[in-house]
N, C-alpha and C positions, 0 to 999 in steps of 0.2 A: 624119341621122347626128349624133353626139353632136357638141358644140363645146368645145376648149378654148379657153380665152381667155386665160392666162398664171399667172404666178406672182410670189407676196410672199414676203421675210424676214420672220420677225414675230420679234421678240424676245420670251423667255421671261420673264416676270413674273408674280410671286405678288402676292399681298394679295386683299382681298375689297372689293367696292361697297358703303360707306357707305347704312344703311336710308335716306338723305335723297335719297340721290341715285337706290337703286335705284326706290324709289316713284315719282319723277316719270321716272326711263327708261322705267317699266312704261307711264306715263301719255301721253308723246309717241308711244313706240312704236305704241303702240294707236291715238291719231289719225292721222300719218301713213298709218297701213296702210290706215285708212278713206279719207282721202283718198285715196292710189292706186287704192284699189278703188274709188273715186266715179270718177275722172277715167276709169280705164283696165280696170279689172276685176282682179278675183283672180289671174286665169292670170299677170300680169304683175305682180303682188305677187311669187310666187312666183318670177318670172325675175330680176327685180331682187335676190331673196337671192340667187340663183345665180351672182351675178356679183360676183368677189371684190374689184372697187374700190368698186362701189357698197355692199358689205356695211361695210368699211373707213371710209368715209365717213358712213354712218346710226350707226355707231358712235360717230364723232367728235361729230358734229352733237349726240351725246345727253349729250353733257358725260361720256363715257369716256376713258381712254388712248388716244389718237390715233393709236398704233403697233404696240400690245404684242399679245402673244396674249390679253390677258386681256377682249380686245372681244369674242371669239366667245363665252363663256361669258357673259358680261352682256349680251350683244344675244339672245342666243337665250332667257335667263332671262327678261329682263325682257319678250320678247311672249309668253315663255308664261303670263306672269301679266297681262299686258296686255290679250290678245285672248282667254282664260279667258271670261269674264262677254259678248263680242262673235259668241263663236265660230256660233252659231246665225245672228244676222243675217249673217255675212261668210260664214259657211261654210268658215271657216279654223280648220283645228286645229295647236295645237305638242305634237309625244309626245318623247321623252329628255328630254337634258339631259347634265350632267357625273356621269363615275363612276357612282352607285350607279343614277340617271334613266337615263342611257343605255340600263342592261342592265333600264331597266320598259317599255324602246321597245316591245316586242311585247303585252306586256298593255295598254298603254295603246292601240297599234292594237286590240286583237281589244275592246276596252269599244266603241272606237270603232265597231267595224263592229256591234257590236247595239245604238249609239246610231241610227245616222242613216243602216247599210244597208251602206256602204260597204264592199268586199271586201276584207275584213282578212287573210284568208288569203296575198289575194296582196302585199298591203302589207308585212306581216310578212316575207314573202319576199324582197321586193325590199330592206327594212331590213336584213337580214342577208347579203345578197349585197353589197349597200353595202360595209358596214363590212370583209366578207373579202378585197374585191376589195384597198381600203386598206389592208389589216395584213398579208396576202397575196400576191395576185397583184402589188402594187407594194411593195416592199421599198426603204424609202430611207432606212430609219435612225429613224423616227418612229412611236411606240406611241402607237397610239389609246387615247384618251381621255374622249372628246366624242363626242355624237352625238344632234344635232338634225334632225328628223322632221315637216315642215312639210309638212300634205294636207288638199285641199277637200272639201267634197261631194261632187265630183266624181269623185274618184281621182287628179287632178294633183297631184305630191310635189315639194318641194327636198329635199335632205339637204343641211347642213352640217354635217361632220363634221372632227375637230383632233387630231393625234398631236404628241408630245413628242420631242424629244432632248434628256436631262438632259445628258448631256457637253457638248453644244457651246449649252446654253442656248437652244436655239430652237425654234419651233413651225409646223406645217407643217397650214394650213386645207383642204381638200377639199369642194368642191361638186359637186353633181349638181340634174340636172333631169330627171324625167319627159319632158317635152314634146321633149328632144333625144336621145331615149335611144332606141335601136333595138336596144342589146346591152349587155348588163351587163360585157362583156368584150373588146368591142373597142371603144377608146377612149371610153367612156362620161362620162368627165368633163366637165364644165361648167371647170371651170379645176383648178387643183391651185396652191395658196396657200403659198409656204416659200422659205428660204432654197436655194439652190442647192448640192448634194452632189454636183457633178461625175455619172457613171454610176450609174446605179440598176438594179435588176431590176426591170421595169416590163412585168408579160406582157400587160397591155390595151394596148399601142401595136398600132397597125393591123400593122404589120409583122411582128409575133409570132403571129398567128394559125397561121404553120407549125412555131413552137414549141408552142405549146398542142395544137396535134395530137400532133407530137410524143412528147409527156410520154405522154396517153395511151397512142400505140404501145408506149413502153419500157416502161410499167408491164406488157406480158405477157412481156417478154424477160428478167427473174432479174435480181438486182442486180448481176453482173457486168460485163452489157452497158449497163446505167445507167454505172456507175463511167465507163466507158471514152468513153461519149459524153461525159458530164461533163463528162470531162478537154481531149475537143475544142471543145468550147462553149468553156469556159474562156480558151483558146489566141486566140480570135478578139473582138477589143472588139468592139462594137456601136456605132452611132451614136445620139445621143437628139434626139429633135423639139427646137428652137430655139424658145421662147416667149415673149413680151413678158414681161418681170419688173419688174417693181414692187419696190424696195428700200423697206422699214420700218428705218432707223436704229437703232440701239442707246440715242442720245441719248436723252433725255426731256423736254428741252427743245425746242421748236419755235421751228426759224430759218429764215433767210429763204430759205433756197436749198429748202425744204420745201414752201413755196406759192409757185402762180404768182399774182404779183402785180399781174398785169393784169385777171386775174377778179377777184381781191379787190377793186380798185378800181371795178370792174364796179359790185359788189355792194352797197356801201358808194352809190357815183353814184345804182342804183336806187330805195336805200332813201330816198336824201334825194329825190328826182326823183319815183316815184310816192309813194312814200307820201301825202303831201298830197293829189295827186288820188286815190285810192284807196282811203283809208281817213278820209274827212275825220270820221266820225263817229267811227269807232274813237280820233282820235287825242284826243276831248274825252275820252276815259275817264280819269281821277285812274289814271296809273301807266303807264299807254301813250304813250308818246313814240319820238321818234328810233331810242333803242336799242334796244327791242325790234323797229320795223320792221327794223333789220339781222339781227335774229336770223330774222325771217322771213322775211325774200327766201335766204337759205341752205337753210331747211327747204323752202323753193317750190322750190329747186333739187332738191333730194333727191327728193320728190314728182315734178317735171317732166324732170328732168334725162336724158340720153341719158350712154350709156357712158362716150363720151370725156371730159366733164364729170368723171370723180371718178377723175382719174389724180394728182389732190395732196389726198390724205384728209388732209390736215393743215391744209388752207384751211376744213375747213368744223366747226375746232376750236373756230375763232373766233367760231363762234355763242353757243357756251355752255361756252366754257373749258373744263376737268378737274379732273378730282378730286385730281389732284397738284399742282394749280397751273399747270401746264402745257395752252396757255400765261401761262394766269392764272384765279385762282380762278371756280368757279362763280356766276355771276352769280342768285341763287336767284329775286331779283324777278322781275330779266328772263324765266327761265327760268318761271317761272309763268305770268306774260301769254303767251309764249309760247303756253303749253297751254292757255292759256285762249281764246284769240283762236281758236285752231284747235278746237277743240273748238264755239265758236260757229258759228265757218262751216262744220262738218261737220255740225250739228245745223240749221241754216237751209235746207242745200240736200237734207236727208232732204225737211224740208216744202218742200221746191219754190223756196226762196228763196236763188241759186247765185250771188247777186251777189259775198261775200265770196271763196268758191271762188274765182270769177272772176280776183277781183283780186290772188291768190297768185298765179296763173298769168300773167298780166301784169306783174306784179312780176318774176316768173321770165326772162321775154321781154325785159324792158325791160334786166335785168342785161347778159344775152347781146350786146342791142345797144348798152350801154355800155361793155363793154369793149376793145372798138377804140378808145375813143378817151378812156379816162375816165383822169386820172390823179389822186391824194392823197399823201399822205403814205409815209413807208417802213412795212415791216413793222414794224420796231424803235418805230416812232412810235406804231404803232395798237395796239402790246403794251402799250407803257409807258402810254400814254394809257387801256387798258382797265384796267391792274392801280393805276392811281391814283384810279380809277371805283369803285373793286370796294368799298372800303368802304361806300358809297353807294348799292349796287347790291347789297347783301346778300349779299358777295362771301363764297363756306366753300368750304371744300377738306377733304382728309382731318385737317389738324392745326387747324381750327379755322374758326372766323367771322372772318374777316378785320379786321373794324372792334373787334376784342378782341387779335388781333396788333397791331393800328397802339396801339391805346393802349397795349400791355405794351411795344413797341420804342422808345416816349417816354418811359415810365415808368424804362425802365432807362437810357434817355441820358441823362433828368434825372439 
């Protein structure tokens, strides 16, 4: 039987992902997934999108908006261009996207099934029951949008799919999974992602199945005896399933009450603690130091990490900051070694040499068991301290290179 797992506010936010920043999304994107599918396999790539804090959080990690809804259109963008040129060795495909993509979902299944065999018919199918179930049979105030389309070789699918409400500015994400899906219509959802709207009409709850018959019955009785049920329906509230909710903030700045700061200090412990033993050759490379080990024990999280692990997507911001500056400019260097380190140990343990692999995943571990007991500095310390780094660190955001602000904000004090 299907799983839901909870619900997010996402605040509603325009603008578009800077070419600098979309390119290396596409580029992370694309290793992580390799890594997963080294460590754990495909089928759990695909779960891990399905689950809306850990989607939250691979967002943040990538140097996105950390809250907004504007993570689901750049997360889903950036692997369909990512794992594009993988997709034969992974055996992972991405079909939609936003707006005009969305509605090529079904042609790009049906290329799909006379690429590599795959039952596009019934993909297609299942694509479109998706999307009606959400626009449809759950009526909560949010017009769809969005609609990402993630299938194996195999025939295992995520959907992620995002409706709007322009009045109250917010955005409401929707997952599904094959592998928990027994019916398109009773409770099929993997989680359902939004701000809370009090009562909804939501005919997939399990409890509705004597309404869904229902409907059919009336449809042979004349719309008179519609009206009249209607009217009884109406008369009587419903009760709605209770779900764990995840609040996304309206802020845009990331404070302290947003990360739990006992993993942070975890993570930060780890990096100082294994790195040296773990990556003792990694760290003689001109450009690999310190900071970029923190930026990888986050990504090892992401990679290794279990559920509970990404209930503060705004802790693993702190890898590689935002495009808005929030909570401080993109760190471009760091963010390269990054991709480049992973990209090494993804390419060593093809050929059989899983030492690097390894030592992600022990990085990972060693966090976890730091964090009982590991304490540093406050949030406020480790912001200020990154955003005084940034020019040094090839620090760009949306309005510029950072180390070109520092000199115009001297220029004009002089």
């Amino acid at each position: 039987m299907a799983r839901r797992t909870g619900s997010a506010d996402l605040p509603l936010h325009g603008g578009r992902v800077p070419p600098w920043l979309a390119a290396r999304m596409a580029s992370l994107g694309a290793v992580v997934c390799q890594a997963i599918v080294h460590h754990y396999g495909r089928d759990e790539f695909l779960r891990r999108l399905s689950h809306p804090f850990w989607f939250q959080s691979f967002g943040a990690v990538m140097g996105m908006d950390w809250h907004s809804s504007g993570i689901t259109t750049s997360v889903i963008g950036a692997l369909k261009r990512g794992l594009a040129p993988l997709e034969h060795e992974l055996g992972i495909h991405v079909c939609g996207g936003r707006g005009k993509q969305s509605r090529r979902t079904p042609d790009e299944l049906t290329a799909l099934g006379d690429r590599i065999g795959v039952d596009a018919l019934a993909l297609t199918r299942a694509s479109r029951l998706v999307a009606k179930v959400d626009s449809a049979a759950v009526q909560d105030g949010f017009d769809l949008y969005l609609h990402g389309f993630f299938v194996t070789d195999d025939g295992a699918w995520t959907v992620v799919q995002q409706g709007m409400n322009g009045q109250k500015r917010q955005a409401r994400r929707y997952h599904w999974h094959s592998g928990d899906l027994s019916s398109f219509v009773d409770e099929p959802h993997s989680a359902i992602d939004g701000p809370s709207q009090g009562e909804i009409v939501n005919l997939t709850d399990r409890r509705a199945g004597r309404s869904r018959q229902a409907q059919l019955d009336l449809l042979t009785l004349g719309p008179d005896r519609v009206t009249r049920e209607f009217a009884k329906l109406s008369e009587k509230p419903s009760a709605q399933l209770e779900l764990p909710h995840l609040v996304m903030p309206a802020h845009h700045d990331v404070r302290s009450e947003d990360v739990f700061i006992r993993r942070l200090h975890g993570t930060l412990a780890a990096a100082a603690d294994r790195g040296p033993v773990d990556f003792p050759d990694l760290l003689l490379t001109p450009g690999v130091g310190a900071r970029t080990v923190q930026s990888l024990a986050m990504v090892a999280e992401v990679v290794h990490g279990t559920p509970y692990r990404f209930q503060d997507p705004a802790r693993f911001s702190l890898a590689h900051g935002g495009k808005d500056r929030h909570p401080y400019p993109v760190p471009i260097k760091v963010y390269d070694e990054t991709i480049r380190v992973l990209k090494s140990a993804v390419k060593n343990a093809k050929l059989g040499h899983g030492e690097e692999m390894q030592a992600f995943k022990r990085l990972d571990e060693q966090a976890r068991a730091l964090e009982r007991t590991a304490s540093g500095p406050s949030f406020e310390a480790i912001v200020a301290g990154e955003r005084d780094r940034s020019p040094a660190l090839g620090g760009r955001s949306v309005v510029g290179w950072e180390k070109n602000l520092s000199e115009r904000k001297r220029r004009s004090a002089g």
